[in-house]
PQR file of N, CA, C, O and H, with PARSE charges and radii, in Angstrom:
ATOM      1  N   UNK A   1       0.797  -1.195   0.000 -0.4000 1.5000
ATOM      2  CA  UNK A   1       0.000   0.000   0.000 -0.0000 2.0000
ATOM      3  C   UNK A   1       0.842   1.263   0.000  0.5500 1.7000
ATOM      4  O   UNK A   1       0.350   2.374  -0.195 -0.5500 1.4000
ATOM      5  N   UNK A   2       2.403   1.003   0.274 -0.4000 1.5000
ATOM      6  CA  UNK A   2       2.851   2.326   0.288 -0.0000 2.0000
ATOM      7  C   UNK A   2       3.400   2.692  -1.106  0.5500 1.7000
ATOM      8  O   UNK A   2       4.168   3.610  -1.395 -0.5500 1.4000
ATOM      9  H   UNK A   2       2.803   0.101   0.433  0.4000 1.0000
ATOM     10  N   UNK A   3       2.904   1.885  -1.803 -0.4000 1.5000
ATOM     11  CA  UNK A   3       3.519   2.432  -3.772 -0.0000 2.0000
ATOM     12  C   UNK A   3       2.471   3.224  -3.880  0.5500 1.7000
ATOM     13  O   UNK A   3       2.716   4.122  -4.685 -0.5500 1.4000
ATOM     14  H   UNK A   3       2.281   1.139  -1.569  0.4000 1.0000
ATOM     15  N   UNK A   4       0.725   3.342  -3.139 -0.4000 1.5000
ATOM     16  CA  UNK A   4       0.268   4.169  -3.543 -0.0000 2.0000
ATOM     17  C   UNK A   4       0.126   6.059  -3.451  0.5500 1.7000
ATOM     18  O   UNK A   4      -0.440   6.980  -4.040 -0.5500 1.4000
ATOM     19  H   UNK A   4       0.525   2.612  -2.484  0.4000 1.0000
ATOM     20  N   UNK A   5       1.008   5.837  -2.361 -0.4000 1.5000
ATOM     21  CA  UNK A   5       1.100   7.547  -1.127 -0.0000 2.0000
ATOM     22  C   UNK A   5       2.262   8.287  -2.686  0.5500 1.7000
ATOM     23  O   UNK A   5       1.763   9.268  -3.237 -0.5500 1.4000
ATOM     24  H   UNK A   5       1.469   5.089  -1.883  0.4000 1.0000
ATOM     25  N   UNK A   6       3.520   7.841  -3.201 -0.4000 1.5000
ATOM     26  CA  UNK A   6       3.942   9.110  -4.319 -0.0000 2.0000
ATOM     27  C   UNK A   6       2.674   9.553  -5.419  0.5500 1.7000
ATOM     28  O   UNK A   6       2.375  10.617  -5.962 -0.5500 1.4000
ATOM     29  H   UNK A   6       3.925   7.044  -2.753  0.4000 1.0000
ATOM     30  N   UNK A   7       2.139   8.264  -5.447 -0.4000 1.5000
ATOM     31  CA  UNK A   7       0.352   8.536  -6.683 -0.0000 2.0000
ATOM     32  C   UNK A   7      -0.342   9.585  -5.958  0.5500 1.7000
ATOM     33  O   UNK A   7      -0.602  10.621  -6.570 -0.5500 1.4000
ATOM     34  H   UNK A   7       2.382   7.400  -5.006  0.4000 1.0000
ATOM     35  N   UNK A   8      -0.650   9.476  -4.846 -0.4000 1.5000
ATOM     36  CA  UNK A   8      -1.548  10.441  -4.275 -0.0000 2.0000
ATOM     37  C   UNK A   8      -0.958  11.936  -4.076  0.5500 1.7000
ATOM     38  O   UNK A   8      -1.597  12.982  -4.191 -0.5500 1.4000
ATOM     39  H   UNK A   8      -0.440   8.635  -4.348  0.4000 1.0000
ATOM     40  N   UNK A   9       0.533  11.780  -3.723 -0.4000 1.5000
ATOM     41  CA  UNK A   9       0.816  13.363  -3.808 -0.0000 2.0000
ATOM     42  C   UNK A   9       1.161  13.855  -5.214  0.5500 1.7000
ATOM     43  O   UNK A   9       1.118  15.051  -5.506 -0.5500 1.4000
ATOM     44  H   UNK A   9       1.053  10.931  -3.630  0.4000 1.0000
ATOM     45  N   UNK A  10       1.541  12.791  -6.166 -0.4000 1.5000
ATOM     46  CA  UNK A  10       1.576  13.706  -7.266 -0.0000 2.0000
ATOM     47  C   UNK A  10       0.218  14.259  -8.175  0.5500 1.7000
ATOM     48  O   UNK A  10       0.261  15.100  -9.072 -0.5500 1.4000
ATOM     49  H   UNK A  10       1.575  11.820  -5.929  0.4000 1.0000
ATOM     50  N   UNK A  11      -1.143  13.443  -7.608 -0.4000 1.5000
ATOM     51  CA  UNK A  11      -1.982  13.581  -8.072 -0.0000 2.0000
ATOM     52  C   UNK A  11      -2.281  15.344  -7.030  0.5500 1.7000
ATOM     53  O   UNK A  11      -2.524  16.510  -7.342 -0.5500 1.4000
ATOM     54  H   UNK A  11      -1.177  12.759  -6.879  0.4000 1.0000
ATOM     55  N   UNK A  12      -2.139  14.818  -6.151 -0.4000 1.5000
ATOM     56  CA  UNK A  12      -2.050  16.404  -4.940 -0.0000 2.0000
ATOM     57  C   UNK A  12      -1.773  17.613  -5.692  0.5500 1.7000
ATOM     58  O   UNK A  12      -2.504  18.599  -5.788 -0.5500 1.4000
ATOM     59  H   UNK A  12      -1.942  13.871  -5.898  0.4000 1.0000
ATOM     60  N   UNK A  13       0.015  17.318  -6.510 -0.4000 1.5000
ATOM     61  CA  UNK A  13       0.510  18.336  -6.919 -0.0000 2.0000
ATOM     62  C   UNK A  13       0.030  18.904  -8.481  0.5500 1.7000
ATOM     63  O   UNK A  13       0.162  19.990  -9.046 -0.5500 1.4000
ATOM     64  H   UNK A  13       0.610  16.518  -6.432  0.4000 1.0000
ATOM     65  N   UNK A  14      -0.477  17.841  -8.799 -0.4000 1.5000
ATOM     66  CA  UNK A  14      -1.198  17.987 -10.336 -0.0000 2.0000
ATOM     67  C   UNK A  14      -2.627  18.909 -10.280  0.5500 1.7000
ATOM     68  O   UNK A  14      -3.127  19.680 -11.099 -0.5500 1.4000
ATOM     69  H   UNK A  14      -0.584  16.959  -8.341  0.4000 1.0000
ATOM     70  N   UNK A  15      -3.027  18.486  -8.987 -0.4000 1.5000
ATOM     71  CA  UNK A  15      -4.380  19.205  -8.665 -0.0000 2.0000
ATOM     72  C   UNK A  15      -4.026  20.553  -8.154  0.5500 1.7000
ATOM     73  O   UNK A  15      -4.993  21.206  -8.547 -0.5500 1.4000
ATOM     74  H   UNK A  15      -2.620  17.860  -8.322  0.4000 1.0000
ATOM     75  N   UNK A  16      -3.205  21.430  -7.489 -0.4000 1.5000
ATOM     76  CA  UNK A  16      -2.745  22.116  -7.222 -0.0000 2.0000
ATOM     77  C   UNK A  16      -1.968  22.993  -8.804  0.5500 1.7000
ATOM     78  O   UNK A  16      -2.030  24.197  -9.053 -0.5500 1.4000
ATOM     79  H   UNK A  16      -2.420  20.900  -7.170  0.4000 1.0000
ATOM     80  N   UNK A  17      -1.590  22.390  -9.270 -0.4000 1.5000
ATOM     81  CA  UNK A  17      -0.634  23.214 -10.537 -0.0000 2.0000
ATOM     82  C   UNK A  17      -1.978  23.321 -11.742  0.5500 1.7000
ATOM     83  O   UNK A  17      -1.878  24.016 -12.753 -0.5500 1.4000
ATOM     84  H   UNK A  17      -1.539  21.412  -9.068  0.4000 1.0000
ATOM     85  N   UNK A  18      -3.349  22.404 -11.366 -0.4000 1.5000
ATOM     86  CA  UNK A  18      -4.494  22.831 -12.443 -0.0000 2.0000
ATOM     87  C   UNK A  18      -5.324  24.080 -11.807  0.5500 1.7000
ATOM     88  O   UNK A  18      -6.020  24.723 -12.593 -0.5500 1.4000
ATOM     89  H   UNK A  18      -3.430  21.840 -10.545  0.4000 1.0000
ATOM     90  N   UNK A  19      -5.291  24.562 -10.093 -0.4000 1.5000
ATOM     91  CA  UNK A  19      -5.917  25.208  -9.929 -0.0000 2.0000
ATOM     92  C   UNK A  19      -5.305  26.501  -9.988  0.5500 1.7000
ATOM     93  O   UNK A  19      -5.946  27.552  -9.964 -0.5500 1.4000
ATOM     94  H   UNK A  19      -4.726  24.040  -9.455  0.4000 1.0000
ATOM     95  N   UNK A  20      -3.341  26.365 -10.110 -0.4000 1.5000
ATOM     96  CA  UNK A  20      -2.722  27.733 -10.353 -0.0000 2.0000
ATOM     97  C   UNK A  20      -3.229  28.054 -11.944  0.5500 1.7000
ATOM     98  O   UNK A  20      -3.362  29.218 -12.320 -0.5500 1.4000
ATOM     99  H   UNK A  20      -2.821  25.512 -10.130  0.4000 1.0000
ATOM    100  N   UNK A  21      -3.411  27.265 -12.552 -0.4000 1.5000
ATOM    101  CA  UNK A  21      -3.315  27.354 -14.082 -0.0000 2.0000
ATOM    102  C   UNK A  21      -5.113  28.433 -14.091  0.5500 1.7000
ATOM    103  O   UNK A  21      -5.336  29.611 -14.370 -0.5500 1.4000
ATOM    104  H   UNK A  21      -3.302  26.319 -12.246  0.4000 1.0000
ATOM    105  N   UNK A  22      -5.789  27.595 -13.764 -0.4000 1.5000
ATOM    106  CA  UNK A  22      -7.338  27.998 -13.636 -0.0000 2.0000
ATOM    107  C   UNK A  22      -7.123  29.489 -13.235  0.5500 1.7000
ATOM    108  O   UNK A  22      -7.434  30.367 -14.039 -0.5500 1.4000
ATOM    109  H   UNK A  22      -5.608  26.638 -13.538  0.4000 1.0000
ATOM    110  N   UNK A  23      -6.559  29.828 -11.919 -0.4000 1.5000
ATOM    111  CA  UNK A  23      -6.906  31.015 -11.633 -0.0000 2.0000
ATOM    112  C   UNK A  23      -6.206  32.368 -12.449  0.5500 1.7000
ATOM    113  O   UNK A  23      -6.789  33.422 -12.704 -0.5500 1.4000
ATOM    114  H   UNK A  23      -6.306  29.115 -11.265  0.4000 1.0000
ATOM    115  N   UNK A  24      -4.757  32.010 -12.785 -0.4000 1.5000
ATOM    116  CA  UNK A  24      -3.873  32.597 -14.141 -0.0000 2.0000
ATOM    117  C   UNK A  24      -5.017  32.890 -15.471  0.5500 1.7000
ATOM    118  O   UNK A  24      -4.966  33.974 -16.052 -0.5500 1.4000
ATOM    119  H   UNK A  24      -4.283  31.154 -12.578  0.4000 1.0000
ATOM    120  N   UNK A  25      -5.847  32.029 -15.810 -0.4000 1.5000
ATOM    121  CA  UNK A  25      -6.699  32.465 -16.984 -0.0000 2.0000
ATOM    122  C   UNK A  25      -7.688  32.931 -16.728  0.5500 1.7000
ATOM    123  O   UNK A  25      -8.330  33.128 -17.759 -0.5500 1.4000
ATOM    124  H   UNK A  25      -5.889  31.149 -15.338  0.4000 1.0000
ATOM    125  N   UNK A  26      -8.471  33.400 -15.388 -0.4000 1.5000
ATOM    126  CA  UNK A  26      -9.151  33.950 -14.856 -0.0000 2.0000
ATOM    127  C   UNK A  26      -8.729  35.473 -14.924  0.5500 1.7000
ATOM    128  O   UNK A  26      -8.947  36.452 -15.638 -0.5500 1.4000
ATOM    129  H   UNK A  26      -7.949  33.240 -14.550  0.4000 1.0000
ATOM    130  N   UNK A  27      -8.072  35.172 -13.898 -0.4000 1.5000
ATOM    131  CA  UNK A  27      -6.963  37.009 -13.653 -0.0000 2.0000
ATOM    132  C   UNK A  27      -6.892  37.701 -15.409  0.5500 1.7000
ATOM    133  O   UNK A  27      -7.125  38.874 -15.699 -0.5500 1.4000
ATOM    134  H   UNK A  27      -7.895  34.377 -13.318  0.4000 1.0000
ATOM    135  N   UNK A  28      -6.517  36.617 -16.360 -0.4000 1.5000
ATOM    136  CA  UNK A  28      -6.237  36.709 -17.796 -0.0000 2.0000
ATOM    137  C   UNK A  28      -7.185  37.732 -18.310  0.5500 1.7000
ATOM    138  O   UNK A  28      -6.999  38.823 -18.848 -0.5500 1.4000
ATOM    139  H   UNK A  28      -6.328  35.664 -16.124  0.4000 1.0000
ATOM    140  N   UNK A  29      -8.484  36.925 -17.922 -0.4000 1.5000
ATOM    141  CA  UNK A  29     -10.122  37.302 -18.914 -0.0000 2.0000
ATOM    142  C   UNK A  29     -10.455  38.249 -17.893  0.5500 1.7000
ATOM    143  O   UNK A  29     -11.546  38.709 -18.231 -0.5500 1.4000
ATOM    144  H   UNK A  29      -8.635  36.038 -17.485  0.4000 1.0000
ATOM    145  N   UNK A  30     -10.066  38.815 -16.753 -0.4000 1.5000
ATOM    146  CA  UNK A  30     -10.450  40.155 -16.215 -0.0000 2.0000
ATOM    147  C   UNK A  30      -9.991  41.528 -16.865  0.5500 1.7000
ATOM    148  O   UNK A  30     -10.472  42.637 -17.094 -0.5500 1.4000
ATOM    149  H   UNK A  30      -9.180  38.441 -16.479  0.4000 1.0000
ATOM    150  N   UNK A  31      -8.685  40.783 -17.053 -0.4000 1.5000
ATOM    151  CA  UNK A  31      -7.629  41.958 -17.560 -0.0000 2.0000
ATOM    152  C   UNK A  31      -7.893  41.958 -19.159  0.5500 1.7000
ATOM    153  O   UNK A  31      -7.385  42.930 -19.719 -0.5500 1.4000
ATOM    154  H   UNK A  31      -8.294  39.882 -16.867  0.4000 1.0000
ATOM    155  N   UNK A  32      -8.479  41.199 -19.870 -0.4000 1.5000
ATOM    156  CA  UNK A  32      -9.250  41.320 -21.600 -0.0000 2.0000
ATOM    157  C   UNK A  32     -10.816  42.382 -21.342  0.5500 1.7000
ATOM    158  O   UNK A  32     -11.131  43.362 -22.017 -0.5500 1.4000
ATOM    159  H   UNK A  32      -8.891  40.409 -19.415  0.4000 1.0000
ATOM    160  N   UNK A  33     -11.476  41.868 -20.321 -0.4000 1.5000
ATOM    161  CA  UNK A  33     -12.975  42.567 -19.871 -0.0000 2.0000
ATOM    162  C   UNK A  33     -11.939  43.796 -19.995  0.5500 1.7000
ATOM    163  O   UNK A  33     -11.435  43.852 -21.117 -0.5500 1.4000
ATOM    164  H   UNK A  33     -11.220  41.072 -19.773  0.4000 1.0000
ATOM    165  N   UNK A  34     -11.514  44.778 -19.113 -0.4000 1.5000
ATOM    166  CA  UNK A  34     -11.260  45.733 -18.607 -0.0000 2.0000
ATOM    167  C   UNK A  34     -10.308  46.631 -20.034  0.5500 1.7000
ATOM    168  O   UNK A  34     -10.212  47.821 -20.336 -0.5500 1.4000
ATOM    169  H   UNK A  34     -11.923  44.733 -18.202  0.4000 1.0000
ATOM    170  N   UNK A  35      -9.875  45.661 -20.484 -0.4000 1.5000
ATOM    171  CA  UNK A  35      -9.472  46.231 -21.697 -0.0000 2.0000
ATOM    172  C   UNK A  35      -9.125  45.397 -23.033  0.5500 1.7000
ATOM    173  O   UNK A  35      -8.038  44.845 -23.203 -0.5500 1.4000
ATOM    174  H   UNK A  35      -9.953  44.695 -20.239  0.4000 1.0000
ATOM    175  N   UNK A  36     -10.347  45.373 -24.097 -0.4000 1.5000
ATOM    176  CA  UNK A  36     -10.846  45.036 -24.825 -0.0000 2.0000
ATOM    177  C   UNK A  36      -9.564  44.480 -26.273  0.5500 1.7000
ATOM    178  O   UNK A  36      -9.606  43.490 -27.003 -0.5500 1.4000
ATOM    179  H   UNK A  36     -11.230  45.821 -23.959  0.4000 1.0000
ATOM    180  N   UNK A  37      -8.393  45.794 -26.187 -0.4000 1.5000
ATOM    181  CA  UNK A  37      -7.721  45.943 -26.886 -0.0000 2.0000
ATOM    182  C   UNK A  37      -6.467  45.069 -26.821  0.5500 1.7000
ATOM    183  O   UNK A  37      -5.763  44.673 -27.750 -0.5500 1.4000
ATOM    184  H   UNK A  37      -8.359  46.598 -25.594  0.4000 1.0000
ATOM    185  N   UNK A  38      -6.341  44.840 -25.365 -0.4000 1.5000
ATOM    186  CA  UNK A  38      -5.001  44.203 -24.862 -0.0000 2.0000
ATOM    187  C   UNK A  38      -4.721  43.186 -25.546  0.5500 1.7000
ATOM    188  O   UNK A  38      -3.529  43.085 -25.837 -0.5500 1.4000
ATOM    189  H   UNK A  38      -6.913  45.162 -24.610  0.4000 1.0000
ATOM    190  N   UNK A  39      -5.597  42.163 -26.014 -0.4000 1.5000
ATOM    191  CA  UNK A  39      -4.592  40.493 -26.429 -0.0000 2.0000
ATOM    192  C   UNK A  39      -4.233  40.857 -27.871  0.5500 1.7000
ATOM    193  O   UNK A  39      -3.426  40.081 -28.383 -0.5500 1.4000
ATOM    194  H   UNK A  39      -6.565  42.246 -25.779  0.4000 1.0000
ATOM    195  N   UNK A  40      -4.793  42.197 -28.887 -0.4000 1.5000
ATOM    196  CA  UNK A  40      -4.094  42.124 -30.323 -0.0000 2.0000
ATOM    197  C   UNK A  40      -2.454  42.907 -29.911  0.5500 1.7000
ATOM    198  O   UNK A  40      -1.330  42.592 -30.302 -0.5500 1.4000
ATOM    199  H   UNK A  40      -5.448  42.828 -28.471  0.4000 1.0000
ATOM    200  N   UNK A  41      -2.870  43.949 -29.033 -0.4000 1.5000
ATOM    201  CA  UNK A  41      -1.328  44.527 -28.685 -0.0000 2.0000
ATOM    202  C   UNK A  41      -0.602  43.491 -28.078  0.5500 1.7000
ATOM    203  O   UNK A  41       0.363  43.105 -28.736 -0.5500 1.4000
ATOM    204  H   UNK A  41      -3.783  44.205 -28.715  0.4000 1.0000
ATOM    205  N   UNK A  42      -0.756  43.060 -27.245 -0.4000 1.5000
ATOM    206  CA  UNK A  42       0.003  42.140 -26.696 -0.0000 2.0000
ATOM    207  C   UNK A  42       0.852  41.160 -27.282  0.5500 1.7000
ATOM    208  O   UNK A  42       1.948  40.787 -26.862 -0.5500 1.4000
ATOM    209  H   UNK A  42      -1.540  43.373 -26.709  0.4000 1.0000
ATOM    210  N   UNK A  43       0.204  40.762 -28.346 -0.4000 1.5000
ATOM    211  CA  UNK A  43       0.911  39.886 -29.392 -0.0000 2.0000
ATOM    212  C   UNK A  43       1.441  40.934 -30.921  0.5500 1.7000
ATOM    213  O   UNK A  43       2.064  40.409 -31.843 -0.5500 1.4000
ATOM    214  H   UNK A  43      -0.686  41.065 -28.686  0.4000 1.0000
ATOM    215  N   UNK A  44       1.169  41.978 -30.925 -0.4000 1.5000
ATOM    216  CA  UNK A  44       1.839  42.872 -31.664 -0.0000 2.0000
ATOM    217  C   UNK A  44       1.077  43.316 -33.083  0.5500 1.7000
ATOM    218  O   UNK A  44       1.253  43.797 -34.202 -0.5500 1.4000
ATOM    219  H   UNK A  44       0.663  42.404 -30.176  0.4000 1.0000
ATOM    220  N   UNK A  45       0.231  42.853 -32.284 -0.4000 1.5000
ATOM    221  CA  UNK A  45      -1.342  43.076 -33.860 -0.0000 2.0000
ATOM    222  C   UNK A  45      -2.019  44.766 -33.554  0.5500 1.7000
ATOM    223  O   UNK A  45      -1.880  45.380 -32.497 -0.5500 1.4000
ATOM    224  H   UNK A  45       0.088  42.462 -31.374  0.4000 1.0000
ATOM    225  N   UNK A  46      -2.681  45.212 -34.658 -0.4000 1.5000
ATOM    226  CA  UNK A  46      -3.727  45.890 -34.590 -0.0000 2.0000
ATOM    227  C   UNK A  46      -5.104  45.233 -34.401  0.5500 1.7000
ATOM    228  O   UNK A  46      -5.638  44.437 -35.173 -0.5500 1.4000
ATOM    229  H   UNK A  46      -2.795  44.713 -35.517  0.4000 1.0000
ATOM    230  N   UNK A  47      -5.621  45.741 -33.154 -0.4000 1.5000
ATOM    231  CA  UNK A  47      -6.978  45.645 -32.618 -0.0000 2.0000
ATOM    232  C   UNK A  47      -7.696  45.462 -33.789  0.5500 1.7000
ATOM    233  O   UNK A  47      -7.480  46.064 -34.841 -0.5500 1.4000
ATOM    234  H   UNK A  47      -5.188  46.388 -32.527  0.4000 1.0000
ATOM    235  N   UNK A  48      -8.790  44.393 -33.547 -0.4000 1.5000
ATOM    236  CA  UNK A  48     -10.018  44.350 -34.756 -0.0000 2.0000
ATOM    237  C   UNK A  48     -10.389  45.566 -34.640  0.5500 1.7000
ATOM    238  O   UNK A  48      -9.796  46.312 -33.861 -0.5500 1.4000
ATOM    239  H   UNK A  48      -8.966  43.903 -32.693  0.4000 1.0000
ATOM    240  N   UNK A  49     -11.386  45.973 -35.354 -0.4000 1.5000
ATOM    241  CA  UNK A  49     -12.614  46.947 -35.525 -0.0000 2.0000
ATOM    242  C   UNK A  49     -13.538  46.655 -34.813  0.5500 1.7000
ATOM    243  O   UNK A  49     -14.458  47.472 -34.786 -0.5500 1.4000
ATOM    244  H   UNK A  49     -11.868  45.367 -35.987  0.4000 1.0000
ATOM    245  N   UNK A  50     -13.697  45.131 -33.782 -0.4000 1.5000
ATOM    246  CA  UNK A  50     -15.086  45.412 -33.006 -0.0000 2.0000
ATOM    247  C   UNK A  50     -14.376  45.195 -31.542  0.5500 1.7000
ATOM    248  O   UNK A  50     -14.965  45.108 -30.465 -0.5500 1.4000
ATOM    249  H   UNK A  50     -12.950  44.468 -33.804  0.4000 1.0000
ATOM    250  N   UNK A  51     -13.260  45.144 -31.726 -0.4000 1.5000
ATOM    251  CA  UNK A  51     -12.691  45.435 -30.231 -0.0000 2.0000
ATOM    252  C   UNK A  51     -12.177  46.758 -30.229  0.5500 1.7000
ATOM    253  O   UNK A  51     -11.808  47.175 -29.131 -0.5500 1.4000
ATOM    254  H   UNK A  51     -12.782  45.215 -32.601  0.4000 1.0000
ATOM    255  N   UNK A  52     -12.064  47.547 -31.251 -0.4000 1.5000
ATOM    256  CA  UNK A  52     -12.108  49.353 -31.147 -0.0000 2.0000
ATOM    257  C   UNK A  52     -13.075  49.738 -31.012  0.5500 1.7000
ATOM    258  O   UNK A  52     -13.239  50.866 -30.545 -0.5500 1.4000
ATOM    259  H   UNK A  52     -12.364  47.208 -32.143  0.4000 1.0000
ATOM    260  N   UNK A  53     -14.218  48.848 -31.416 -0.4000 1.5000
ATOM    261  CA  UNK A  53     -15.306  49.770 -30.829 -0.0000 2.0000
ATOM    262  C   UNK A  53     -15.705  49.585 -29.964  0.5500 1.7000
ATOM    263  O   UNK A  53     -16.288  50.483 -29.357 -0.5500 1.4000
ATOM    264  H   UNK A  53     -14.085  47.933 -31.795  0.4000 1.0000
ATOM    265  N   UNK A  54     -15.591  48.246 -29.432 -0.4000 1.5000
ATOM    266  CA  UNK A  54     -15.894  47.943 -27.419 -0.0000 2.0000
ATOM    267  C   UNK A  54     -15.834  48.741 -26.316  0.5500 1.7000
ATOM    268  O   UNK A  54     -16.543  49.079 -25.368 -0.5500 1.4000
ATOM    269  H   UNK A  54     -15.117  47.517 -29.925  0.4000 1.0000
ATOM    270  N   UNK A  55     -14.080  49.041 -27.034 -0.4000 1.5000
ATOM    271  CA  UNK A  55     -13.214  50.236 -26.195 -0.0000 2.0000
ATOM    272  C   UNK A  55     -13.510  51.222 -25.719  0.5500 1.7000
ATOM    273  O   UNK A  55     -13.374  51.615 -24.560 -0.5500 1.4000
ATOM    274  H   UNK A  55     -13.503  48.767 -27.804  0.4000 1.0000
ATOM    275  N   UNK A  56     -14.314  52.106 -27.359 -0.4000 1.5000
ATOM    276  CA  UNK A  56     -14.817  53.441 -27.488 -0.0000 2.0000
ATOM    277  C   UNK A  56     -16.389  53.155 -26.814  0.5500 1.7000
ATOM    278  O   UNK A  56     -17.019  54.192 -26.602 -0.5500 1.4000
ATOM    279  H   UNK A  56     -14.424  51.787 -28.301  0.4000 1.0000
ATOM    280  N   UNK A  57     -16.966  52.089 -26.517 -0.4000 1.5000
ATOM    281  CA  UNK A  57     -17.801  52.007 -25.786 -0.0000 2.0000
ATOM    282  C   UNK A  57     -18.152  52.206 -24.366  0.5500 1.7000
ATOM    283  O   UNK A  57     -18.983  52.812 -23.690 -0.5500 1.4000
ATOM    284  H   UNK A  57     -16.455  51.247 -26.688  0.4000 1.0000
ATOM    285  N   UNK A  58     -16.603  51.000 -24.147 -0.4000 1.5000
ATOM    286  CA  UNK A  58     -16.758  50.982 -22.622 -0.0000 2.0000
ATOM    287  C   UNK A  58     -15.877  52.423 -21.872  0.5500 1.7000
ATOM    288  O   UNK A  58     -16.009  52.753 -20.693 -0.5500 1.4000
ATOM    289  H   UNK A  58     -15.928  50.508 -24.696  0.4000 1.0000
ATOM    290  N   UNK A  59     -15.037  53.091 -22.833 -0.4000 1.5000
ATOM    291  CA  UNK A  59     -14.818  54.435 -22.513 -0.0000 2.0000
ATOM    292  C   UNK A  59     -16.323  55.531 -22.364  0.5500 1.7000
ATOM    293  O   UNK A  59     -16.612  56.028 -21.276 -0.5500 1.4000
ATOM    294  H   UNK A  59     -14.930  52.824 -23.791  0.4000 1.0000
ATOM    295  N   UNK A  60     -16.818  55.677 -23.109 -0.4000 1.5000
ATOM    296  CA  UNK A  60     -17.994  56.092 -23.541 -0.0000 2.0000
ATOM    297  C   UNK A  60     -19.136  55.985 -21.861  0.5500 1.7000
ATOM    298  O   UNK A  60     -19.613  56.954 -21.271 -0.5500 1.4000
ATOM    299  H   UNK A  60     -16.583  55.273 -23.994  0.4000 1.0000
ATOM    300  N   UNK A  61     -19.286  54.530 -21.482 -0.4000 1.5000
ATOM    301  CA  UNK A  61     -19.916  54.156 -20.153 -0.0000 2.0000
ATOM    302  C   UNK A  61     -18.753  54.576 -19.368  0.5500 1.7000
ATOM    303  O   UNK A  61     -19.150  55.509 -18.670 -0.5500 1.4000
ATOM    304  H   UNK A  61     -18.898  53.742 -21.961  0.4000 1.0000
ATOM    305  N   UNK A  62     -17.918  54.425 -19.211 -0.4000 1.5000
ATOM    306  CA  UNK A  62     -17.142  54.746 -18.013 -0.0000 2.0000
ATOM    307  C   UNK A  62     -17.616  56.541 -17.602  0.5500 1.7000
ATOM    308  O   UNK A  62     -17.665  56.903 -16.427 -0.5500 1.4000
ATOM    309  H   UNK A  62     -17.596  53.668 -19.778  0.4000 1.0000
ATOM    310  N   UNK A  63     -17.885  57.362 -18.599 -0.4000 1.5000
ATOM    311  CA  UNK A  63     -17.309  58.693 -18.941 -0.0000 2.0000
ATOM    312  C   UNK A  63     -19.115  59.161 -18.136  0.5500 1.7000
ATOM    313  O   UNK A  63     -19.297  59.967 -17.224 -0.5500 1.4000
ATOM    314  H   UNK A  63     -17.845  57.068 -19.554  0.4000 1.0000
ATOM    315  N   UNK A  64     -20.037  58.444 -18.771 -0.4000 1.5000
ATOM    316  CA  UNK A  64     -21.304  58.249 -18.474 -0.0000 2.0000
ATOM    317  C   UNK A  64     -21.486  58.409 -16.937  0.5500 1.7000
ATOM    318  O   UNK A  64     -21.800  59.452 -16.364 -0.5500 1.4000
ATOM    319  H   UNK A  64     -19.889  57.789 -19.512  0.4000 1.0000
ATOM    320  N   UNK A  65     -21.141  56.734 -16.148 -0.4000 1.5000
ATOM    321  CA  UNK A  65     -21.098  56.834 -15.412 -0.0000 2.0000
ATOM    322  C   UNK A  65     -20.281  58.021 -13.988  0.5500 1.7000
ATOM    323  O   UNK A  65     -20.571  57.984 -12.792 -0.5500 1.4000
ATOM    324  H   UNK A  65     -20.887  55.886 -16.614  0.4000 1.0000
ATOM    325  N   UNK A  66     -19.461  58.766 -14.525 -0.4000 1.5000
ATOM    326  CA  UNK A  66     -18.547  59.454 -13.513 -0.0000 2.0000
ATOM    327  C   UNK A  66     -19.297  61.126 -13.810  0.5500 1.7000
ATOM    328  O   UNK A  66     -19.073  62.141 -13.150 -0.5500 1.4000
ATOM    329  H   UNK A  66     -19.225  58.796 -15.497  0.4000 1.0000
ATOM    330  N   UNK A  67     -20.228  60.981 -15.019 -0.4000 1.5000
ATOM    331  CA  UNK A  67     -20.671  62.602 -14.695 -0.0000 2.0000
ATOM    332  C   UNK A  67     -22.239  62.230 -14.050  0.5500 1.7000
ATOM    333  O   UNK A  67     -22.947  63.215 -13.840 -0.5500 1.4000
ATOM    334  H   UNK A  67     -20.410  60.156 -15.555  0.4000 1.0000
ATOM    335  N   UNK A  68     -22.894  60.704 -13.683 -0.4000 1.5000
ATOM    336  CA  UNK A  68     -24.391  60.539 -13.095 -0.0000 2.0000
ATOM    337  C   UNK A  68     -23.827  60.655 -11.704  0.5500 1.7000
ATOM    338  O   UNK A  68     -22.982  59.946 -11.158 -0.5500 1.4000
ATOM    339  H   UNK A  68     -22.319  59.904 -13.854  0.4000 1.0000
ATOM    340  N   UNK A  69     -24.526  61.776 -11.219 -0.4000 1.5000
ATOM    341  CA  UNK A  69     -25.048  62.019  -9.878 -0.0000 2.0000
ATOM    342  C   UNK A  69     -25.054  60.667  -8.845  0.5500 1.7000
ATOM    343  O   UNK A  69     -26.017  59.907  -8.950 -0.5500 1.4000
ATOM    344  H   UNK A  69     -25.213  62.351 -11.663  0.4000 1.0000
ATOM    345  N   UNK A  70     -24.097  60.385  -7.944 -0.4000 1.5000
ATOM    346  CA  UNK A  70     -24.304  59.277  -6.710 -0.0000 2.0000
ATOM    347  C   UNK A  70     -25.834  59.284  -6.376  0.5500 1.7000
ATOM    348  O   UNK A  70     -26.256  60.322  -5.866 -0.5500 1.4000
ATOM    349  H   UNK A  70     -23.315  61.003  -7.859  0.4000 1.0000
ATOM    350  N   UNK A  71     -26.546  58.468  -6.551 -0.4000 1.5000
ATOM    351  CA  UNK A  71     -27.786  57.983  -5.556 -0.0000 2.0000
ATOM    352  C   UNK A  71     -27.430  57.787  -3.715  0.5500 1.7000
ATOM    353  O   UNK A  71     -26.946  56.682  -3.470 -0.5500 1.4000
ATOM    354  H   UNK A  71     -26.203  57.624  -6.965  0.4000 1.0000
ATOM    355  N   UNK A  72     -27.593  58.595  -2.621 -0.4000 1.5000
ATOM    356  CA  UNK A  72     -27.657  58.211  -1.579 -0.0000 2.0000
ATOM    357  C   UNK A  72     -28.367  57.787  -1.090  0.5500 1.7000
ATOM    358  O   UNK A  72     -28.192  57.444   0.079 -0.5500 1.4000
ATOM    359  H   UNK A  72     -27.986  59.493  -2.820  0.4000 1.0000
TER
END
């Protein structure tokens, strides 16, 4: 029974290195939400045309939101 305890921790460490991986592409797709443009620059492209206009959108709501009056 003890050939099975290295199986279990490497399965441990496999489960552990899928949930660093998981949360890395999480953090990823926050930082794409927040800016629409980032993965064509990033790789050294020009932005599509409907991720320039996302941009000019979610600029557009941002700009929206900061001149509406706080509700107290």
């Amino acid at each position: 029974h003890h050939s099975s305890l290295p199986r279990d921790e490497r399965t441990i460490s496999n489960k552990l290195s899928a949930e660093e991986q998981r949360e890395r592409k999480i953090d990823e797709s926050r930082r794409t939400v927040n800016d629409p443009l980032k993965p064509a620059t990033d790789h050294g492209n020009k932005p599509s045309r409907g991720a320039q206009i996302d941009a000019e959108l979610q600029k557009e709501d941002e700009e929206t939101l900061r001149r509406k009056p706080k509700s107290d």
